[in-house]
PDB file of N, CA, C and O in Angstrom:
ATOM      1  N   UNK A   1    -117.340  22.607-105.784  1.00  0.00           N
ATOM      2  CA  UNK A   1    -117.568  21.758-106.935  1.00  0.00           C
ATOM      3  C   UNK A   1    -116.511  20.648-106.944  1.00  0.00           C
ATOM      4  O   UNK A   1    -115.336  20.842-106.631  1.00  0.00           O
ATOM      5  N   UNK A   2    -117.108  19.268-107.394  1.00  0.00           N
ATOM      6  CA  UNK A   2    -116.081  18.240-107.625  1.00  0.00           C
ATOM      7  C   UNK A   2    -116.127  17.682-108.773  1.00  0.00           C
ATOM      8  O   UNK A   2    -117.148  17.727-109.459  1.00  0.00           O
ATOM      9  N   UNK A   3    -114.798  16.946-109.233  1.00  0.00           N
ATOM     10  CA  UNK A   3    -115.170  16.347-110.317  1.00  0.00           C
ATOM     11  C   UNK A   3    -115.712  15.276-110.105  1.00  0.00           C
ATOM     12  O   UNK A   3    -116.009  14.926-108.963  1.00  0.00           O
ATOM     13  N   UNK A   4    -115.902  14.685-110.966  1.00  0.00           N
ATOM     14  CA  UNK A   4    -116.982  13.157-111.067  1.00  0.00           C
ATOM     15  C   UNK A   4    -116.088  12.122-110.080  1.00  0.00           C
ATOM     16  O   UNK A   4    -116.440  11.379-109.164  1.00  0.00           O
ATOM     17  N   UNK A   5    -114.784  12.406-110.675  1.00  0.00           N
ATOM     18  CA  UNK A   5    -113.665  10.952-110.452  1.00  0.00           C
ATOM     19  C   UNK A   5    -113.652  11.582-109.037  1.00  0.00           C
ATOM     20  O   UNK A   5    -113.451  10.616-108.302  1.00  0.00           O
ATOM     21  N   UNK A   6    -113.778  12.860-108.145  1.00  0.00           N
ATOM     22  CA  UNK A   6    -113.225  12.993-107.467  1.00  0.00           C
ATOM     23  C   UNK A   6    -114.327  12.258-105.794  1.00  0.00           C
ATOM     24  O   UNK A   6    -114.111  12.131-104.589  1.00  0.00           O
ATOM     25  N   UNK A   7    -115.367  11.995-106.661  1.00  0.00           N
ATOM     26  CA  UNK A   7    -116.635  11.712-105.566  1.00  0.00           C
ATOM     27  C   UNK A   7    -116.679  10.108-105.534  1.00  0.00           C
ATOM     28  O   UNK A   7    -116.828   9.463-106.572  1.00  0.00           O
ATOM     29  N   UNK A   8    -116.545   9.525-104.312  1.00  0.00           N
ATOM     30  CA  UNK A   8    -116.508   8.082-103.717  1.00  0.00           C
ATOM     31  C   UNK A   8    -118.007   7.866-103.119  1.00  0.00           C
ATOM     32  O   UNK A   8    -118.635   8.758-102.548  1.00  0.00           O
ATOM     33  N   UNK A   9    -118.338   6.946-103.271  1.00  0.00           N
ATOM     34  CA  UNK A   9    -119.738   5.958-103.050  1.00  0.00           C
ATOM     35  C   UNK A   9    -119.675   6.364-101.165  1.00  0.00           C
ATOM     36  O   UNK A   9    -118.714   6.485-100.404  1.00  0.00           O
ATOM     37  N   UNK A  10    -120.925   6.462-100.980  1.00  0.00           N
ATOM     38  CA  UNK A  10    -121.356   6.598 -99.512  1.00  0.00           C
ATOM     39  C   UNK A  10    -121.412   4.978 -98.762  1.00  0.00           C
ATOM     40  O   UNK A  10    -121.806   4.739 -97.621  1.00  0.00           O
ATOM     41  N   UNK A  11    -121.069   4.315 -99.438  1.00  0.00           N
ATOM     42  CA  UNK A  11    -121.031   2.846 -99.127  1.00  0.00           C
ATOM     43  C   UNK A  11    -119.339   2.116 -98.422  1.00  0.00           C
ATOM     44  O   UNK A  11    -119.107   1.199 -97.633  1.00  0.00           O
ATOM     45  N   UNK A  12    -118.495   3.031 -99.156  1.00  0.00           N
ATOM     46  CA  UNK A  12    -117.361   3.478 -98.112  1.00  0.00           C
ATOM     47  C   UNK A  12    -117.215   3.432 -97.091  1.00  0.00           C
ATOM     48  O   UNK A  12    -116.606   2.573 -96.454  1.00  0.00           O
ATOM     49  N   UNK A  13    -117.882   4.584 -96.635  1.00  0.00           N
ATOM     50  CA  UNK A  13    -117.904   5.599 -95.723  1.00  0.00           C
ATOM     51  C   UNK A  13    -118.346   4.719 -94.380  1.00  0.00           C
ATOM     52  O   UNK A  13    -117.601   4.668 -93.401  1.00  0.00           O
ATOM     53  N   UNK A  14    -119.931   3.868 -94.434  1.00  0.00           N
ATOM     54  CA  UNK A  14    -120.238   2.978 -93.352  1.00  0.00           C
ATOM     55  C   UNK A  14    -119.449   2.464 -92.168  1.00  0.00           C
ATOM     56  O   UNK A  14    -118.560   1.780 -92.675  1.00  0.00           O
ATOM     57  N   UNK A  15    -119.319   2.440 -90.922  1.00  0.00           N
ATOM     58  CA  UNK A  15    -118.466   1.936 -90.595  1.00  0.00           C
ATOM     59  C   UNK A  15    -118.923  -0.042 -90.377  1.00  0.00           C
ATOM     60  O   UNK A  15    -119.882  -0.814 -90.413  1.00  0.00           O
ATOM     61  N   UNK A  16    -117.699  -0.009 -90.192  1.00  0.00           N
ATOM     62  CA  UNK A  16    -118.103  -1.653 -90.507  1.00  0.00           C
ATOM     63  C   UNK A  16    -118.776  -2.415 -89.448  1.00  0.00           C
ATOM     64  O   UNK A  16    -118.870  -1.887 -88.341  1.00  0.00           O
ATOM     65  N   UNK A  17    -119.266  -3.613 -89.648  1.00  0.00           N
ATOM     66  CA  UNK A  17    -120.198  -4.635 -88.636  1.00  0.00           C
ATOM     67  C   UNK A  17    -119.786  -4.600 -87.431  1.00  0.00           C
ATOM     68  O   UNK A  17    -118.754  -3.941 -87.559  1.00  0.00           O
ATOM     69  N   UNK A  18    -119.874  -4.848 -86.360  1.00  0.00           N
ATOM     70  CA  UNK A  18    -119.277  -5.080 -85.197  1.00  0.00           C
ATOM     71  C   UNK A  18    -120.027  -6.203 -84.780  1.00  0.00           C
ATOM     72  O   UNK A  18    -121.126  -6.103 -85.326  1.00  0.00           O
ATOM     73  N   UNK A  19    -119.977  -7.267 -84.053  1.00  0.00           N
ATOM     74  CA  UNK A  19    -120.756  -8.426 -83.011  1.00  0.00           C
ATOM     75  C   UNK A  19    -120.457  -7.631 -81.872  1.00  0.00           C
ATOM     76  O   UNK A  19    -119.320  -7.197 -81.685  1.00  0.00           O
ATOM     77  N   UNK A  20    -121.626  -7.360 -80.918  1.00  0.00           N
ATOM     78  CA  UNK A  20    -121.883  -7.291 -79.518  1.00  0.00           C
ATOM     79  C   UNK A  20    -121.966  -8.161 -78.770  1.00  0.00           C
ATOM     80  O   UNK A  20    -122.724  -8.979 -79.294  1.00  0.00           O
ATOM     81  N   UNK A  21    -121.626  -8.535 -77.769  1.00  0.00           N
ATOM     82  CA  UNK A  21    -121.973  -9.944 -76.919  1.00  0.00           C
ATOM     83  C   UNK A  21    -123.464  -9.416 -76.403  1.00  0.00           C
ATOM     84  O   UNK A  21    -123.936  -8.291 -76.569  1.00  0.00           O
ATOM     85  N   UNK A  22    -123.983 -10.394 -75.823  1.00  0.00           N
ATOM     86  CA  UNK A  22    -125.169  -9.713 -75.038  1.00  0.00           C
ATOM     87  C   UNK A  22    -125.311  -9.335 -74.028  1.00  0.00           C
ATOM     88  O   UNK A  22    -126.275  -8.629 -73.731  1.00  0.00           O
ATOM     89  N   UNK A  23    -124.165  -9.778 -72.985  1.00  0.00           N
ATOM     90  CA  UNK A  23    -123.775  -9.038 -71.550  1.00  0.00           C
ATOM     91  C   UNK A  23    -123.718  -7.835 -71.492  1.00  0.00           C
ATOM     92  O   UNK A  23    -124.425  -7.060 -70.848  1.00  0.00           O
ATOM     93  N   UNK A  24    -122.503  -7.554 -72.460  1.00  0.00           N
ATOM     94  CA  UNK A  24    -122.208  -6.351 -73.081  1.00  0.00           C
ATOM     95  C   UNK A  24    -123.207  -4.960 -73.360  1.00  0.00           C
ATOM     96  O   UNK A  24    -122.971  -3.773 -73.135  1.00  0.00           O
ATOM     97  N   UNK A  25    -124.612  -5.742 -74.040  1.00  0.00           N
ATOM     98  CA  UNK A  25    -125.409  -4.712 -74.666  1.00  0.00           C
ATOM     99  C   UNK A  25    -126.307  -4.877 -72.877  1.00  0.00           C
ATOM    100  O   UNK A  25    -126.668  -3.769 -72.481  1.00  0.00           O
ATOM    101  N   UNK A  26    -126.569  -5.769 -72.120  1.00  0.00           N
ATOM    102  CA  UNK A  26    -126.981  -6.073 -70.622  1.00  0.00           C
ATOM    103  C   UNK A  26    -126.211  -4.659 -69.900  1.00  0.00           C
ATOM    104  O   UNK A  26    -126.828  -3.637 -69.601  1.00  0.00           O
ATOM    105  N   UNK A  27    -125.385  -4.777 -69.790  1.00  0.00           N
ATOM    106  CA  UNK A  27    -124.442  -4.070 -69.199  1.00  0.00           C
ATOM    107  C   UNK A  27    -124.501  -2.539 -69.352  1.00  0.00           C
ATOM    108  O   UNK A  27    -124.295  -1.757 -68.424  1.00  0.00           O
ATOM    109  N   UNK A  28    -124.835  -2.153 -70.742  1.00  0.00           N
ATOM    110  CA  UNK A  28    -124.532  -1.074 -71.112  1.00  0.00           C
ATOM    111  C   UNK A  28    -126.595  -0.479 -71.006  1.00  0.00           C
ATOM    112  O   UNK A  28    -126.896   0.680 -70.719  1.00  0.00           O
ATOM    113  N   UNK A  29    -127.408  -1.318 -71.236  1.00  0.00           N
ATOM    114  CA  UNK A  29    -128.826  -0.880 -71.254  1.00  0.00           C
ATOM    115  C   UNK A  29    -128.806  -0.735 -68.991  1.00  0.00           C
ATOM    116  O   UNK A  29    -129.484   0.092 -68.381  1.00  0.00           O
ATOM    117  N   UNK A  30    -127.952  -1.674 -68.377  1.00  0.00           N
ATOM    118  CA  UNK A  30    -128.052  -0.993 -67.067  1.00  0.00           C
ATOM    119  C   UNK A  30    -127.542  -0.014 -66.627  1.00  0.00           C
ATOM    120  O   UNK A  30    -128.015   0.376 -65.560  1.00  0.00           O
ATOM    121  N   UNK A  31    -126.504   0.714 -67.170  1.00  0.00           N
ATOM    122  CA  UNK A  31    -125.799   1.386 -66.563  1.00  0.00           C
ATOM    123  C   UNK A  31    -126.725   3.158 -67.672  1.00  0.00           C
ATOM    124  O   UNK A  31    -126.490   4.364 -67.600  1.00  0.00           O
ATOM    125  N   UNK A  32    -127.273   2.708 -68.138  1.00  0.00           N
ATOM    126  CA  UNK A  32    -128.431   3.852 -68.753  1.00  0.00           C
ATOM    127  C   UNK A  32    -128.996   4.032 -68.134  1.00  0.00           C
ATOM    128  O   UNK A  32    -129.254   5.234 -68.088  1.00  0.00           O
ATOM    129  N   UNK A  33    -129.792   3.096 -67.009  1.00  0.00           N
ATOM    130  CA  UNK A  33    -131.497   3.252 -66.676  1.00  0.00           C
ATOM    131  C   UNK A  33    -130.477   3.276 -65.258  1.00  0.00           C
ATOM    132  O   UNK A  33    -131.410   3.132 -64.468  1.00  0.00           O
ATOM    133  N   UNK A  34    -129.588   3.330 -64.601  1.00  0.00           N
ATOM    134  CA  UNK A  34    -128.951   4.017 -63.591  1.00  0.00           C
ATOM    135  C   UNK A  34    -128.830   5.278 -63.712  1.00  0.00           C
ATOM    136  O   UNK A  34    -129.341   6.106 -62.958  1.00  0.00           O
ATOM    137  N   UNK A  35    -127.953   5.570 -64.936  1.00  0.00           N
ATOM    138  CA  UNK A  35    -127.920   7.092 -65.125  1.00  0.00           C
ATOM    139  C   UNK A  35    -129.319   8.046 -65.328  1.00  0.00           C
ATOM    140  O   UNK A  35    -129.443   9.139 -64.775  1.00  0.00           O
ATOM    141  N   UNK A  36    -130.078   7.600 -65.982  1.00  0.00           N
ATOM    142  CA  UNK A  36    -131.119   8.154 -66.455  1.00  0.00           C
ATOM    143  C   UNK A  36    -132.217   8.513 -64.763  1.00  0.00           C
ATOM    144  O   UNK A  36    -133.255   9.103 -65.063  1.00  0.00           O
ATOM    145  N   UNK A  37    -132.118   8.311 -63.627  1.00  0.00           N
ATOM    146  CA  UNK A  37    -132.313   8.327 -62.585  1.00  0.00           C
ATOM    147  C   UNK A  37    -133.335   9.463 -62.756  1.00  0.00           C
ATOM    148  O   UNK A  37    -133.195  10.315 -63.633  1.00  0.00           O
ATOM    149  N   UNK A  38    -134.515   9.450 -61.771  1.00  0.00           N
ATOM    150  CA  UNK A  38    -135.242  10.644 -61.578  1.00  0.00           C
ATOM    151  C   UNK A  38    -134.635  11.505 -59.956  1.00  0.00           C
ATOM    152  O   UNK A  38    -135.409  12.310 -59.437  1.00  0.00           O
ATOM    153  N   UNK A  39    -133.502  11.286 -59.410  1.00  0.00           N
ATOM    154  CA  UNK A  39    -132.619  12.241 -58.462  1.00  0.00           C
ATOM    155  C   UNK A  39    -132.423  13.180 -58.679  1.00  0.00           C
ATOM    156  O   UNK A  39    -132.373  13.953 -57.721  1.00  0.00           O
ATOM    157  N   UNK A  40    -132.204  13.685 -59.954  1.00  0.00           N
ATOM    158  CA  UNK A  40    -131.731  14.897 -60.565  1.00  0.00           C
ATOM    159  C   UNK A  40    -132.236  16.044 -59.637  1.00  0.00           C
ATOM    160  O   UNK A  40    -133.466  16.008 -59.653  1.00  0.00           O
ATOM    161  N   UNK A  41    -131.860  16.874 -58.975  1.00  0.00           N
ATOM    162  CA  UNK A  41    -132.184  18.402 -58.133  1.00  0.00           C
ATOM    163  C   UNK A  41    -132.976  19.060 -58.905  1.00  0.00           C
ATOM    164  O   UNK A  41    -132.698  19.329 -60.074  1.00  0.00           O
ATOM    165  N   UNK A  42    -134.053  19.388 -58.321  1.00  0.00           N
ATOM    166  CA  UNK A  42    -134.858  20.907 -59.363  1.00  0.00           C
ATOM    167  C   UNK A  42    -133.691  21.770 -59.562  1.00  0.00           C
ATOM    168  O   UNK A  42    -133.671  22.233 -60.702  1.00  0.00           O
ATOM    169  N   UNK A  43    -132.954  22.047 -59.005  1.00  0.00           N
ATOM    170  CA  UNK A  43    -132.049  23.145 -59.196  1.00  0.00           C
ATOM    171  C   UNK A  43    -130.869  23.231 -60.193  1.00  0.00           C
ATOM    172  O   UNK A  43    -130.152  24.217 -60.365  1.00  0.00           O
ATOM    173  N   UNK A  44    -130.779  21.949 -60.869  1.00  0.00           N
ATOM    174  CA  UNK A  44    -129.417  21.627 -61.511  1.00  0.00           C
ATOM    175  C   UNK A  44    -130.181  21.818 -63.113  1.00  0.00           C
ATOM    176  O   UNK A  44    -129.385  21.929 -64.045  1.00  0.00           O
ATOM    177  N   UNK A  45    -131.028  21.840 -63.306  1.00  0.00           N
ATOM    178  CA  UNK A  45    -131.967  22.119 -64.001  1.00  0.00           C
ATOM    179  C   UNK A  45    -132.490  22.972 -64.632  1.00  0.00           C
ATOM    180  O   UNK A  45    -133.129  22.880 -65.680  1.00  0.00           O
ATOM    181  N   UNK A  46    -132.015  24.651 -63.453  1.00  0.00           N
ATOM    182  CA  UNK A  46    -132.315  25.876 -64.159  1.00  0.00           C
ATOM    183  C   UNK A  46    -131.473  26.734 -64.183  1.00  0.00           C
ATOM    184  O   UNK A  46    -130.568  27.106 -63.436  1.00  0.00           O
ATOM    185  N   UNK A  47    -132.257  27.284 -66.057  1.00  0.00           N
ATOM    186  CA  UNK A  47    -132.063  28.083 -66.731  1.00  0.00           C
ATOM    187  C   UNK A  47    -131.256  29.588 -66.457  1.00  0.00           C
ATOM    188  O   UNK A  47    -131.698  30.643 -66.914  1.00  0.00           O
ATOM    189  N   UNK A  48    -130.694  29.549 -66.089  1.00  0.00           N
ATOM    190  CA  UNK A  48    -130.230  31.086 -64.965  1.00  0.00           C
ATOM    191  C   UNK A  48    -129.458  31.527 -65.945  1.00  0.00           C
ATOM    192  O   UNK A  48    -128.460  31.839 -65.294  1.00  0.00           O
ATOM    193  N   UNK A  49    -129.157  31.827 -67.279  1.00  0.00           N
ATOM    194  CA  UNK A  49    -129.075  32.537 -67.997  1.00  0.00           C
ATOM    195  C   UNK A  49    -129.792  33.061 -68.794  1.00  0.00           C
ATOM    196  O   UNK A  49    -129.385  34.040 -69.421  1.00  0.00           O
ATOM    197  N   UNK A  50    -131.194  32.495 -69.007  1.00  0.00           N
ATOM    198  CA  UNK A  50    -131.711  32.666 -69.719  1.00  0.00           C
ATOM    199  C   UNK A  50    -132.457  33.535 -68.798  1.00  0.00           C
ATOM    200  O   UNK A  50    -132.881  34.444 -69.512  1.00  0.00           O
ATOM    201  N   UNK A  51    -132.970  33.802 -67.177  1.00  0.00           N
ATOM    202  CA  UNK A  51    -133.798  34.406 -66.625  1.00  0.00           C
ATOM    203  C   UNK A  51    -132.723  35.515 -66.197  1.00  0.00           C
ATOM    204  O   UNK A  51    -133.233  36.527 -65.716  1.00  0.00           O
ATOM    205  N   UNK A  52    -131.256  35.503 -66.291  1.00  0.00           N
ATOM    206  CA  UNK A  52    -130.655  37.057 -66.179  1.00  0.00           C
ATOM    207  C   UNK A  52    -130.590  37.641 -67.489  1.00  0.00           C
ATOM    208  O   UNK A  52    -130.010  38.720 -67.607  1.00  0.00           O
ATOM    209  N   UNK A  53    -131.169  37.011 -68.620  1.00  0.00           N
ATOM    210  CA  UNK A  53    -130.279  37.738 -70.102  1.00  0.00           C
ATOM    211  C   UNK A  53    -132.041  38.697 -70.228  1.00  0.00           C
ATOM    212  O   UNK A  53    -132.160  39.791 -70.781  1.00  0.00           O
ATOM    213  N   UNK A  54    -133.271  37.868 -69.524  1.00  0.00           N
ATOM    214  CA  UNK A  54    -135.100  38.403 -69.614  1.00  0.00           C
ATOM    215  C   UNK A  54    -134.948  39.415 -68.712  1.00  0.00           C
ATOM    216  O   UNK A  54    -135.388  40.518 -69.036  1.00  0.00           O
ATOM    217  N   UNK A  55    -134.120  39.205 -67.046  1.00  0.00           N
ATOM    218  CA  UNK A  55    -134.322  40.918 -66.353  1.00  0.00           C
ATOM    219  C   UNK A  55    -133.536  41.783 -66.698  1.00  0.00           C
ATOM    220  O   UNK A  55    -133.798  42.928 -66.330  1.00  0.00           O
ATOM    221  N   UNK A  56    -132.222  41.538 -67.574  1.00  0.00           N
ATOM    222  CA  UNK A  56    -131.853  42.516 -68.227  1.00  0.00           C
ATOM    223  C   UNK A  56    -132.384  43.300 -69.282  1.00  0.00           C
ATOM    224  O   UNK A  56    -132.396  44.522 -69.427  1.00  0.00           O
ATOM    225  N   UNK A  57    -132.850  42.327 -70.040  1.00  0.00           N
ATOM    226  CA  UNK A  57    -134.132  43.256 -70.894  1.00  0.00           C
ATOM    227  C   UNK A  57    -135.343  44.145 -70.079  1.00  0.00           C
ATOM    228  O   UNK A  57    -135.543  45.358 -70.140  1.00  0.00           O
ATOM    229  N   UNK A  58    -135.862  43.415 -69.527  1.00  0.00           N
ATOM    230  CA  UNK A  58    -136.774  44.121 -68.495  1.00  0.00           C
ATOM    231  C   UNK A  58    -135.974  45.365 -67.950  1.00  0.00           C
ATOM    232  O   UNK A  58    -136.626  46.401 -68.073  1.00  0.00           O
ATOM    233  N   UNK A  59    -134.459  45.570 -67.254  1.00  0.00           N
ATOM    234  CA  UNK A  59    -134.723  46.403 -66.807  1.00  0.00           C
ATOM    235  C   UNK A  59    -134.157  47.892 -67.742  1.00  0.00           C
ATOM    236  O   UNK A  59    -134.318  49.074 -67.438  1.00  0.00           O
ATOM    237  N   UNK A  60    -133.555  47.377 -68.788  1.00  0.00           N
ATOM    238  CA  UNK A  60    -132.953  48.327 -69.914  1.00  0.00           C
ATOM    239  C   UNK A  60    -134.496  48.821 -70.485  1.00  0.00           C
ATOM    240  O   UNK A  60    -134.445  49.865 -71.135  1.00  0.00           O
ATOM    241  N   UNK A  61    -135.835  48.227 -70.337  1.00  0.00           N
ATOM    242  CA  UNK A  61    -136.848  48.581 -70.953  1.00  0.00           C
ATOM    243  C   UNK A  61    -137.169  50.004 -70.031  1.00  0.00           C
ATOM    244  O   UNK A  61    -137.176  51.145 -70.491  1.00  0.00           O
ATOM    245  N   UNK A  62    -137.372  49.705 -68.933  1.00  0.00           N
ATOM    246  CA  UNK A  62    -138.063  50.198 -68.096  1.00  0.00           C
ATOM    247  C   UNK A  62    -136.943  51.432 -67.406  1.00  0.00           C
ATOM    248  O   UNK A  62    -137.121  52.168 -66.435  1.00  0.00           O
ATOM    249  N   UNK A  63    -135.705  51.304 -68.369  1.00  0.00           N
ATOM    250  CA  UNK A  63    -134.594  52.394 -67.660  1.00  0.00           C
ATOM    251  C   UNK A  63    -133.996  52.686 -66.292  1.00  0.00           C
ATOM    252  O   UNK A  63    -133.670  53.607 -65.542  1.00  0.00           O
ATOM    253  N   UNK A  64    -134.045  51.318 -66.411  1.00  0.00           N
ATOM    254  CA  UNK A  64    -133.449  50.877 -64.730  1.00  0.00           C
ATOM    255  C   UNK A  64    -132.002  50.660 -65.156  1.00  0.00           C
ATOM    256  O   UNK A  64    -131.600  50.571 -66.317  1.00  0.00           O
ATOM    257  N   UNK A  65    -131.276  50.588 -64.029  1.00  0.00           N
ATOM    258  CA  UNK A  65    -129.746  49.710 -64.121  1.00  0.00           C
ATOM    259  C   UNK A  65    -129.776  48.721 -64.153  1.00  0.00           C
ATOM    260  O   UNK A  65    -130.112  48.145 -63.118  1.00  0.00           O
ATOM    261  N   UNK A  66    -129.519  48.099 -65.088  1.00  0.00           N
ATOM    262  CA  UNK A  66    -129.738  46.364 -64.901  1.00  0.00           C
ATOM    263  C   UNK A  66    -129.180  45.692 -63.557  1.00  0.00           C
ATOM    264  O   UNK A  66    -128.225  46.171 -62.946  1.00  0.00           O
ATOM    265  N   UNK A  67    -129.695  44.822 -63.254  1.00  0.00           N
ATOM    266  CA  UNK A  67    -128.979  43.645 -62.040  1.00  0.00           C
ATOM    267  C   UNK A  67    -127.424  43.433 -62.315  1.00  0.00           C
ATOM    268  O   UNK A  67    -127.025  43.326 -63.474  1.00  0.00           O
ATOM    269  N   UNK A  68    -126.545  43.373 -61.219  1.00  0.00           N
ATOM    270  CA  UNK A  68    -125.513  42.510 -61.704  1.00  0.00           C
ATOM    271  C   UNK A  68    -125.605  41.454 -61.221  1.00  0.00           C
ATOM    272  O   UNK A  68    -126.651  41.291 -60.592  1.00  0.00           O
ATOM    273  N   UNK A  69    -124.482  40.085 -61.263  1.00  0.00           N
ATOM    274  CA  UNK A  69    -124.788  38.766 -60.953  1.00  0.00           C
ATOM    275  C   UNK A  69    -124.135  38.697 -59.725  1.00  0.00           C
ATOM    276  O   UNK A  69    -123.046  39.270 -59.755  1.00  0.00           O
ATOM    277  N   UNK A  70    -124.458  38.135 -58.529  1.00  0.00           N
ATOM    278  CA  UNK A  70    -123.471  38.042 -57.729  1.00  0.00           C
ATOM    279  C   UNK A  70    -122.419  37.423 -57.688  1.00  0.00           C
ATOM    280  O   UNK A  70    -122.576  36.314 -58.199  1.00  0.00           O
ATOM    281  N   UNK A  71    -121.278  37.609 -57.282  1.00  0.00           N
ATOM    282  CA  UNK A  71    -119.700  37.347 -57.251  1.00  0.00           C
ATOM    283  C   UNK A  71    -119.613  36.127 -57.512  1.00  0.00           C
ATOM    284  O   UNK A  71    -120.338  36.175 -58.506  1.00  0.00           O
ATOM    285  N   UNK A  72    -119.342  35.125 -57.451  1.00  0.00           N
ATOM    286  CA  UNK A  72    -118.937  33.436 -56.487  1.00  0.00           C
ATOM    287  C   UNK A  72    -117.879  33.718 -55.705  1.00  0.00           C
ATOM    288  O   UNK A  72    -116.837  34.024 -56.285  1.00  0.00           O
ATOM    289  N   UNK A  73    -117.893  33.685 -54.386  1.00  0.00           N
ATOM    290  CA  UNK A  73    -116.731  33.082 -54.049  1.00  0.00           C
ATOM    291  C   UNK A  73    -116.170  31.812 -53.562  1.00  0.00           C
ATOM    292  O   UNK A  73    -116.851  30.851 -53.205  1.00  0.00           O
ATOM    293  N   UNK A  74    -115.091  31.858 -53.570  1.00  0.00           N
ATOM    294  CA  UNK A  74    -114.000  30.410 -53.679  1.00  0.00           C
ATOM    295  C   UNK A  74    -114.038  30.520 -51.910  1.00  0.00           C
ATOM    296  O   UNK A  74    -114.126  31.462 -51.121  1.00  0.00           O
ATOM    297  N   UNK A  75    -113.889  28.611 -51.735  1.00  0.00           N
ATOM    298  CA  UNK A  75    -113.580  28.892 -50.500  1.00  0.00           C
ATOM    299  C   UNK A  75    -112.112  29.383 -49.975  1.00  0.00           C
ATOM    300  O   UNK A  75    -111.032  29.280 -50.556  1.00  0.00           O
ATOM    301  N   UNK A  76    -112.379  29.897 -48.815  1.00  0.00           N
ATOM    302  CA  UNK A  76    -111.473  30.336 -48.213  1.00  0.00           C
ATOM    303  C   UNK A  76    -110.052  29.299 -48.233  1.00  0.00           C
ATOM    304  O   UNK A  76    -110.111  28.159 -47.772  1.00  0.00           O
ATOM    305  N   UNK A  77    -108.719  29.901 -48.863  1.00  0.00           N
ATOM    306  CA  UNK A  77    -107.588  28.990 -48.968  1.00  0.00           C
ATOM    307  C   UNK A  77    -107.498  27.819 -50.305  1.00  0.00           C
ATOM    308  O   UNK A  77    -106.758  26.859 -50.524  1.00  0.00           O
ATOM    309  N   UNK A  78    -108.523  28.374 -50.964  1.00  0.00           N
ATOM    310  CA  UNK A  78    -108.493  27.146 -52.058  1.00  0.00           C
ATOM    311  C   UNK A  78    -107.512  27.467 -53.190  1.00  0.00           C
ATOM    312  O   UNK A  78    -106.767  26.604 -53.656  1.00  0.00           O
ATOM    313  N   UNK A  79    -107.533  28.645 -53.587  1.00  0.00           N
ATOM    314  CA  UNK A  79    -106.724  29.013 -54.411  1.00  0.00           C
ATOM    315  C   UNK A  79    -105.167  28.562 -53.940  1.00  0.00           C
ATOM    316  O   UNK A  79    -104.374  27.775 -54.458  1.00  0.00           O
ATOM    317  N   UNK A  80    -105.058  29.550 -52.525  1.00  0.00           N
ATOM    318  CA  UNK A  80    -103.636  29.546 -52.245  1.00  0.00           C
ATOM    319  C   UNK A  80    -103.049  27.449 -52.109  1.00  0.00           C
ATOM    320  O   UNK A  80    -102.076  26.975 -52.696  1.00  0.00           O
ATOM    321  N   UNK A  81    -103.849  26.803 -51.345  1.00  0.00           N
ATOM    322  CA  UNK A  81    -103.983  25.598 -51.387  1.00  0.00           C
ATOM    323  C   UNK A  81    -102.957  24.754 -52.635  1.00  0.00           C
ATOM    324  O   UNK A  81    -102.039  23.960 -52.429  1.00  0.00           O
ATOM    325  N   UNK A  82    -103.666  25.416 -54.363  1.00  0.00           N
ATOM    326  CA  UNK A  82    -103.288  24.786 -55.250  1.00  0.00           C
ATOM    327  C   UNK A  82    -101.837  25.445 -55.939  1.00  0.00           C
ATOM    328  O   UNK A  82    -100.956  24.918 -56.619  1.00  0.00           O
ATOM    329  N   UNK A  83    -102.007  26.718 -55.475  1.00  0.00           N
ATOM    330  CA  UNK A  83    -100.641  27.435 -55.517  1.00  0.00           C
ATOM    331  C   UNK A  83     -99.757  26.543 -54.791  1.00  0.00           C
ATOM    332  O   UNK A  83     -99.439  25.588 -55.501  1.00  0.00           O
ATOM    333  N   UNK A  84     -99.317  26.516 -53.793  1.00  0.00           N
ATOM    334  CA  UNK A  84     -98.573  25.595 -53.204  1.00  0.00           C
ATOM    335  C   UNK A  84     -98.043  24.353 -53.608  1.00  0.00           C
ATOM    336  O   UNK A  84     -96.818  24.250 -53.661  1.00  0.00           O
ATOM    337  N   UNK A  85     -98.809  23.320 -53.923  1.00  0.00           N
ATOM    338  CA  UNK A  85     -99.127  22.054 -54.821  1.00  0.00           C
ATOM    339  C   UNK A  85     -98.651  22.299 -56.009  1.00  0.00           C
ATOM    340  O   UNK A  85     -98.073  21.324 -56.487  1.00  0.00           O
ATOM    341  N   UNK A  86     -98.674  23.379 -56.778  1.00  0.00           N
ATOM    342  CA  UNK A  86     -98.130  23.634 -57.803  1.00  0.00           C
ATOM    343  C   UNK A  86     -96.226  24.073 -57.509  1.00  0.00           C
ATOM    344  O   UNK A  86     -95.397  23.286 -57.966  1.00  0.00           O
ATOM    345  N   UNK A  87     -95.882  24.972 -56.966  1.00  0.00           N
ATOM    346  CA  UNK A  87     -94.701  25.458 -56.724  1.00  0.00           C
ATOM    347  C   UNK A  87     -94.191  24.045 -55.970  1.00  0.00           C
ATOM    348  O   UNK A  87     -93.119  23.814 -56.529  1.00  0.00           O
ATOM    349  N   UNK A  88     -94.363  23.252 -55.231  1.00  0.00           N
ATOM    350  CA  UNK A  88     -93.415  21.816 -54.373  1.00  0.00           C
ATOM    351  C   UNK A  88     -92.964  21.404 -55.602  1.00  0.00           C
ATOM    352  O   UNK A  88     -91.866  20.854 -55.518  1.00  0.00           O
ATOM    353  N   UNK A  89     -93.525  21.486 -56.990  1.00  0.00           N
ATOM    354  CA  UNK A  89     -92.868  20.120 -57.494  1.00  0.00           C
ATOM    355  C   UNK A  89     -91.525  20.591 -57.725  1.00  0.00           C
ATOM    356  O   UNK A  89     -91.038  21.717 -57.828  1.00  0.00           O
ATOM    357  N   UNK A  90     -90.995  19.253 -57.783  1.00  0.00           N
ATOM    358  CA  UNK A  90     -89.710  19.225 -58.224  1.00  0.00           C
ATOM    359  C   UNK A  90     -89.027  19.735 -59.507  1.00  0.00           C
ATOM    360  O   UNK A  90     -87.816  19.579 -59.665  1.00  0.00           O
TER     361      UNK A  90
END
């Protein structure tokens, strides 16, 4: 709850005018329709939590052991790599 005095006009709040140049708004509508690219990988795309959180249900239904996920591993020396890099400094 507020008091009356304590509530300010939403007209405040607006942020104020800005001028755009038009290069500017050029510039910024190209570097959209670059990004916006149809390259994108089928693969970067899927859902892979949502299809391990469905065979886990599936297999808790059906009284199976659920799946586990496989590991990731790091490449070989990457870790130790940044260890190193870390301990040189001065």
């Amino acid at each position: 709850m507020r008091w009356p005095d304590e509530i300010r006009s939403s007209e405040t709040l607006a942020p104020p005018a800005v001028d755009i140049p038009g290069d500017e708004i050029k510039r910024a509508l190209a570097l959209m329709d670059v990004m916006a690219g149809d390259d994108i990988p089928e693969d970067a795309a899927t859902d892979r939590y949502t299809d391990a959180v469905s065979d886990l249900i599936v297999a808790k239904q059906k009284g199976k052991e659920p799946p586990h996920a496989a590991e990731a591993t790091a490449p070989a020396g990457a870790v130790a790599h940044h260890i190193v890099r870390v301990t040189d400094r001065p």
